[in-house]
C-alpha positions as CSV (number, residue, x, y, z in Angstrom):
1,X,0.0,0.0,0.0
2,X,2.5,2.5,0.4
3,X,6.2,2.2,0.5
4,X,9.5,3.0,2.9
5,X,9.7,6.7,0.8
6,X,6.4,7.3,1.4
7,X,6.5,7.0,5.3
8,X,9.7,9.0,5.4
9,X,7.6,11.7,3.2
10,X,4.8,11.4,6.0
11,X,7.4,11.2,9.1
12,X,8.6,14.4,8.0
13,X,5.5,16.0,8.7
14,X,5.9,15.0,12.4
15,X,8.9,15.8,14.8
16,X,9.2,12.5,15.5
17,X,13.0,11.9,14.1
18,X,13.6,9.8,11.2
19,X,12.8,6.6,10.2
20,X,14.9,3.9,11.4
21,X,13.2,0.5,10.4
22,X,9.9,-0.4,9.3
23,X,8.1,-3.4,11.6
24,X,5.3,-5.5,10.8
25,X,2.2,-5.2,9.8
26,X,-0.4,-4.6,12.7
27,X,-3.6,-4.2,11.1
28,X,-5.1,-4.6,6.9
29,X,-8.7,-5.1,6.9
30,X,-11.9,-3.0,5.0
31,X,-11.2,0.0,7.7
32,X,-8.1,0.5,8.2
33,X,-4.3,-0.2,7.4
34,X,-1.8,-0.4,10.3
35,X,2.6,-0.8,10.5
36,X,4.5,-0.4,13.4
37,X,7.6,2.1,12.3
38,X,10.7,2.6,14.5
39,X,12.7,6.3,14.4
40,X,15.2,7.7,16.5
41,X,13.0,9.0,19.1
42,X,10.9,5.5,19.7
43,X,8.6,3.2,17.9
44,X,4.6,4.0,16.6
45,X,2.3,2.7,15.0
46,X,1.1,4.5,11.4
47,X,-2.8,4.2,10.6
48,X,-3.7,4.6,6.7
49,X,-7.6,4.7,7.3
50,X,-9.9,3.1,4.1
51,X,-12.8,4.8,5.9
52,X,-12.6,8.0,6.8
53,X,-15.7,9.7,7.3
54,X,-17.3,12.7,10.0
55,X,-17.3,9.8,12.7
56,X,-13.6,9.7,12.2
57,X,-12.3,13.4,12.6
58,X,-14.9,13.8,15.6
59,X,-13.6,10.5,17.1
60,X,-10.0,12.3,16.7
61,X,-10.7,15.2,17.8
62,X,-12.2,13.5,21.0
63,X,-8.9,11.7,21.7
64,X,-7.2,15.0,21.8
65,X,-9.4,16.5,24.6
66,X,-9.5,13.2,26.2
67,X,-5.5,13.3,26.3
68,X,-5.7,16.9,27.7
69,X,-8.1,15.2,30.7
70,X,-5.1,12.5,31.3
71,X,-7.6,10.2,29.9
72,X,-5.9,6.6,29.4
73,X,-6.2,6.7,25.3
74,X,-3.9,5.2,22.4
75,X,-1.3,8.0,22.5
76,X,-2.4,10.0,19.7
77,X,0.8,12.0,18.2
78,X,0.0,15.3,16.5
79,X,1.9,16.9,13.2
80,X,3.8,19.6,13.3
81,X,0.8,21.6,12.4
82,X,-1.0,20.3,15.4
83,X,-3.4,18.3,13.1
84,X,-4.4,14.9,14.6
85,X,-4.4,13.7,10.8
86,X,-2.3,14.1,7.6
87,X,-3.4,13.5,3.9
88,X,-1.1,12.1,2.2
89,X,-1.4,10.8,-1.6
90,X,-5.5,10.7,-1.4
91,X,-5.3,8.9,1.8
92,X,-5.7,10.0,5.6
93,X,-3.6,9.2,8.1
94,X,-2.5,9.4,11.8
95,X,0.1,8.4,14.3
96,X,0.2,6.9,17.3
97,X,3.0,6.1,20.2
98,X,3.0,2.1,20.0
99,X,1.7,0.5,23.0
100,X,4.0,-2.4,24.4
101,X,1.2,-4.0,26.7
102,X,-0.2,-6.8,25.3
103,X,-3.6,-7.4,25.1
104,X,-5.4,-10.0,27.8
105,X,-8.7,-12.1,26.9
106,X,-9.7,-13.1,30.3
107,X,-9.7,-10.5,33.0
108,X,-9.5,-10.7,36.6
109,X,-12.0,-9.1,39.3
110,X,-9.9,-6.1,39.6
111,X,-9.2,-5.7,35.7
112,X,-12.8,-5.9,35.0
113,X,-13.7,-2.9,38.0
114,X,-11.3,-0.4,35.6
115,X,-13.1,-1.5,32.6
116,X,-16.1,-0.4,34.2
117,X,-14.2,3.1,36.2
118,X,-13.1,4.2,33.0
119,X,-16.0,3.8,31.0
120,X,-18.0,5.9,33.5
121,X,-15.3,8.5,33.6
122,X,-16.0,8.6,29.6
123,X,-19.6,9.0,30.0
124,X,-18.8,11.7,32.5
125,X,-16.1,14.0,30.7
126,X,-18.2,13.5,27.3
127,X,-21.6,14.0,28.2
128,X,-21.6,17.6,26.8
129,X,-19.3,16.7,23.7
130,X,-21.4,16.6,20.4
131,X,-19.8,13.9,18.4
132,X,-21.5,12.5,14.5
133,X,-24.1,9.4,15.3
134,X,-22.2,6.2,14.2
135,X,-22.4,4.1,11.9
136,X,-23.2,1.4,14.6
137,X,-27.0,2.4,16.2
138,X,-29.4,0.4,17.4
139,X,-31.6,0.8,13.9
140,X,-28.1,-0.8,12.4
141,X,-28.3,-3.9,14.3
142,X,-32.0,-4.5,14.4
143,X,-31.7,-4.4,10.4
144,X,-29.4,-6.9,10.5
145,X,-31.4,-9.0,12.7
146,X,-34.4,-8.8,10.8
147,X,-32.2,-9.6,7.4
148,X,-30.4,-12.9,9.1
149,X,-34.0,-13.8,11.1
150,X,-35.2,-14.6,7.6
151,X,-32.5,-16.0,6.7
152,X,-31.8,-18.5,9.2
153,X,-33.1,-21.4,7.7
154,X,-29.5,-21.9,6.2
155,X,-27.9,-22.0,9.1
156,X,-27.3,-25.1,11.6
157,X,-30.0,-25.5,14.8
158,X,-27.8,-23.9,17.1
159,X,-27.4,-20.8,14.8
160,X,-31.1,-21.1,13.9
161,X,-32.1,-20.7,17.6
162,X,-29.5,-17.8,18.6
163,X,-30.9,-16.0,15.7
164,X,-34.7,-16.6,17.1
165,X,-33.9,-15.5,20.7
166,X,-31.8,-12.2,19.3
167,X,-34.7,-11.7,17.0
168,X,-37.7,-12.3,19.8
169,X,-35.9,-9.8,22.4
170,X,-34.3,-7.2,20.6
171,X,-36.8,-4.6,20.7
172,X,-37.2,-5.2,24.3
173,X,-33.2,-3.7,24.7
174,X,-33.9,0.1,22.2
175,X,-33.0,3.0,25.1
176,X,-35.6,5.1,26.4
177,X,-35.2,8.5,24.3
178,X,-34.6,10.4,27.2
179,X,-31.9,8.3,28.7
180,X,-28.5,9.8,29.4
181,X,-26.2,10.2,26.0
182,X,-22.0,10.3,25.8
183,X,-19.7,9.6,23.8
184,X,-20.1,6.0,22.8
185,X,-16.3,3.7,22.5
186,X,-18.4,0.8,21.0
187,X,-15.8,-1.9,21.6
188,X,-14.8,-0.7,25.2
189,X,-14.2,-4.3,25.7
190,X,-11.1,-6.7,26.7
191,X,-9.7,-6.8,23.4
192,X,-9.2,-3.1,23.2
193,X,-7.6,-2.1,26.7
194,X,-3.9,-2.5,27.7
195,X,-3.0,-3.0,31.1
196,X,0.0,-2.9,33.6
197,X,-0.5,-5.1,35.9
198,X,-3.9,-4.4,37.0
199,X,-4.3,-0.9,36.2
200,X,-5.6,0.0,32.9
201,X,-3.2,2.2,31.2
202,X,-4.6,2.4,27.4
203,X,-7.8,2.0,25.5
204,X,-7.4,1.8,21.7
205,X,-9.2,1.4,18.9
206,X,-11.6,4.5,19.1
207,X,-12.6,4.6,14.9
208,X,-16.5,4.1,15.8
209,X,-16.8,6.4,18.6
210,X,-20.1,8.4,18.4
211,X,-22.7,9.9,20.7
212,X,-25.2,7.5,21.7
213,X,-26.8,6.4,25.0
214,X,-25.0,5.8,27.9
215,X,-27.2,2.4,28.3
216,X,-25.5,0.7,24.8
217,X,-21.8,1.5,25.8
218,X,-21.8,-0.3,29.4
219,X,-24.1,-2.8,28.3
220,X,-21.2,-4.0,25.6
221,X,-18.5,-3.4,28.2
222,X,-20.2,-5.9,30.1
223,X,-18.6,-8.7,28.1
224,X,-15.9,-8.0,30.2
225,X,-17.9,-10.4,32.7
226,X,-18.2,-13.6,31.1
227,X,-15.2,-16.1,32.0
228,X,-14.9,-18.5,28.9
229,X,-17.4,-21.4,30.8
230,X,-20.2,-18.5,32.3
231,X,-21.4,-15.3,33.4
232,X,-19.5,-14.1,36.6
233,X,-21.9,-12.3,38.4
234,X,-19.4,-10.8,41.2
235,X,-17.9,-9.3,38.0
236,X,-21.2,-7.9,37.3
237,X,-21.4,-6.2,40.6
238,X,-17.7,-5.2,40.9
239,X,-17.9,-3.5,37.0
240,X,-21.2,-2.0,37.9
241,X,-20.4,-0.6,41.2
242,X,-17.2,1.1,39.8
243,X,-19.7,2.4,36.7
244,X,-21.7,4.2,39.2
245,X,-19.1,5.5,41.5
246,X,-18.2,7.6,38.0
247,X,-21.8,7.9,36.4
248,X,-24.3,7.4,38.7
249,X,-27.3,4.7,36.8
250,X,-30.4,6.4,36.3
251,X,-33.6,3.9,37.6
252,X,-34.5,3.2,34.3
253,X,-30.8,1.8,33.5
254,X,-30.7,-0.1,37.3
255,X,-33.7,-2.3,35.9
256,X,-32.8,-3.0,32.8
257,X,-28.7,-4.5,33.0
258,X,-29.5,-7.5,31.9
259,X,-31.2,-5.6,28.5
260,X,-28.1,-3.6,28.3
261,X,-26.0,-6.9,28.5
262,X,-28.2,-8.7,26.2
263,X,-27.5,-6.1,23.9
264,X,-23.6,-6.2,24.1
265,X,-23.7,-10.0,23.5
266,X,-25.8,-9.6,20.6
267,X,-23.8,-6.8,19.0
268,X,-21.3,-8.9,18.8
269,X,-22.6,-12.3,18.3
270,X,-24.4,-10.7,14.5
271,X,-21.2,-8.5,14.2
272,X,-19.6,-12.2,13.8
273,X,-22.5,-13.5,11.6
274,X,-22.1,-10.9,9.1
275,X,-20.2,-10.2,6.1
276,X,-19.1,-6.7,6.4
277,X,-18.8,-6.4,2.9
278,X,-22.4,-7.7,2.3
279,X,-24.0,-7.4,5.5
280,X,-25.1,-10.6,4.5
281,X,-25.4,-13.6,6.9
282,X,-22.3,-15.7,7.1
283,X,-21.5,-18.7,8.6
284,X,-18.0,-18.8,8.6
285,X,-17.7,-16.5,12.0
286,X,-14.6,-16.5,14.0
287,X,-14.8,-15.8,17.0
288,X,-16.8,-19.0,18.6
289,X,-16.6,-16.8,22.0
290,X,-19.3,-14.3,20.7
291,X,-21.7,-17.0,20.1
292,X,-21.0,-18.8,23.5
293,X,-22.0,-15.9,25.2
294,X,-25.6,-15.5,23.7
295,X,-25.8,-19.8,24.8
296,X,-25.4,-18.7,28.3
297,X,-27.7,-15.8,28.7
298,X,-30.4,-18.3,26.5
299,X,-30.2,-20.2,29.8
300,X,-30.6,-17.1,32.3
301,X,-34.3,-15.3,33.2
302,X,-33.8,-11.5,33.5
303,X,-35.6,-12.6,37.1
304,X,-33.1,-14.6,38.1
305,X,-30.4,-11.8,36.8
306,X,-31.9,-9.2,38.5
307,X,-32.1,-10.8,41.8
308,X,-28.2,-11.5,41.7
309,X,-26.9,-8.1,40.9
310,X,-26.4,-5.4,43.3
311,X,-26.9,-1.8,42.3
């Protein structure tokens, strides 16, 4: 996609010393195009972005004020121009420090209560920000719902009846209108925070952000929860409890975790069983986890939820 001339032609709009060595490649899917790159000063990783849209700048522009609020984001480096992205040869690009940590699947009890600290500090220092909507509402996801209901005949049982339950309690999880909105990470979930030791000390991967409710954001955070064989409800309370220290839950939200957790293991779950070039159904998902996740809430009443959570 581009070559070692053309990152010392971009380098050279940052003072970030000169380029040393180029590393592997981090990231080459439909959004986005990722290298690590090593100069004199230290080693980052350089984003060529395949979509680039309003959602984009604002999500930059939101890292920048989050880094002036010490907020724990991926190090975004500005050009000498102070612009948060370059263009370059029809593309857009940015640069980031490189972050060493690595990233951890399966959390432990204190990990899981910064996922949830964090994410309410979010919801707290961008509840007056106006940011684009995303690409990734609500109406998104119940589209493709209603698309892979009626089409689930093609897919085995088990498929069959995850796509039933998603379809039967979906519109049981849309946000009351006049529930609290922030910005939105969309992912804020293991696979996008770093931590040291147990403190979480980056969050990446902020190319959906977008105002939304409050309700969708800790709902999907709640994957955080799940160890791979069930649903650890002392997770539950620890996240939760560490939600509200930093955002207190409204009444309407207290009743309705298990909707809000629903909905992150559904986002995910059709996420996996689409083809994001198509947004057709497709079988051939990879990440098994996502699907395990909607088999264990299938076995769980929101009663029974409800009675084991404090908050």
């Amino acid at each position: 996609m581009i070559n070692i001339k053309d990152i010392e032609n971009i380098l050279k709009k940052y003072n970030v010393g000169d380029l040393k060595k180029v590393g592997e490649i981090m990231k080459n899917d439909h959004a986005s195009y990722g290298v690590i790159i090593f100069t004199e000063k230290r080693k980052y990783f350089l984003k060529i972005y395949r979509m680039f849209g309003k959602h984009t700048k604002s999500g930059l522009s939101l890292i920048e004020y989050l880094q002036r609020k010490k907020y724990p984001t991926n190090n975004l480096i500005l050009s000498k121009n102070k612009r948060n992205y370059i263009s370059y040869k029809n593309n857009k690009i940015s640069l980031f420090g490189f972050i060493e940590e690595d990233e951890k699947l399966n959390l432990n009890i204190n990990q899981v209560k910064e996922i949830g600290k964090y994410l309410g500090k979010l919801h707290i220092l961008t509840k007056q920000n106006k940011l684009t909507k995303g690409r990734f509402s609500w109406n998104h996801f119940y589209g493709l719902i209603c698309n892979h209901h009626n089409e689930r005949k093609k897919a085995p049982k088990h498929i069959q009846e995850i796509l039933e339950y998603i379809y039967d309690n979906i519109k049981n999880i849309k946000c009351k209108p006049n529930q609290p909105k922030a910005a939105n990470h969309v992912e804020f979930t293991p696979e996008h925070v770093r931590f040291e030791k147990n403190k979480l000390v980056n969050i990446i991967d902020w190319d959906e952000i977008n105002q939304d409710f409050c309700f969708y954001d800790f709902g999907t955070a709640m994957i955080s929860c799940f160890t791979p064989k069930k649903l650890d409800y002392k997770r539950i309370n620890v996240f939760l409890k560490a939600y509200n220290k930093e955002r207190k839950l409204t009444d309407w939200e207290k009743y309705r975790v298990f909707e809000a957790l629903q909905y992150g293991c559904f986002k995910f779950g059709i996420w996996n069983l689409t083809d994001p070039k198509t947004d057709k159904l497709n079988l051939n998902y990879k990440h098994p986890e996502d699907i395990e996740r909607i088999k264990m809430l299938m076995k769980i009443s929101k009663d029974c939820f409800q009675k084991k959570i404090t908050v």
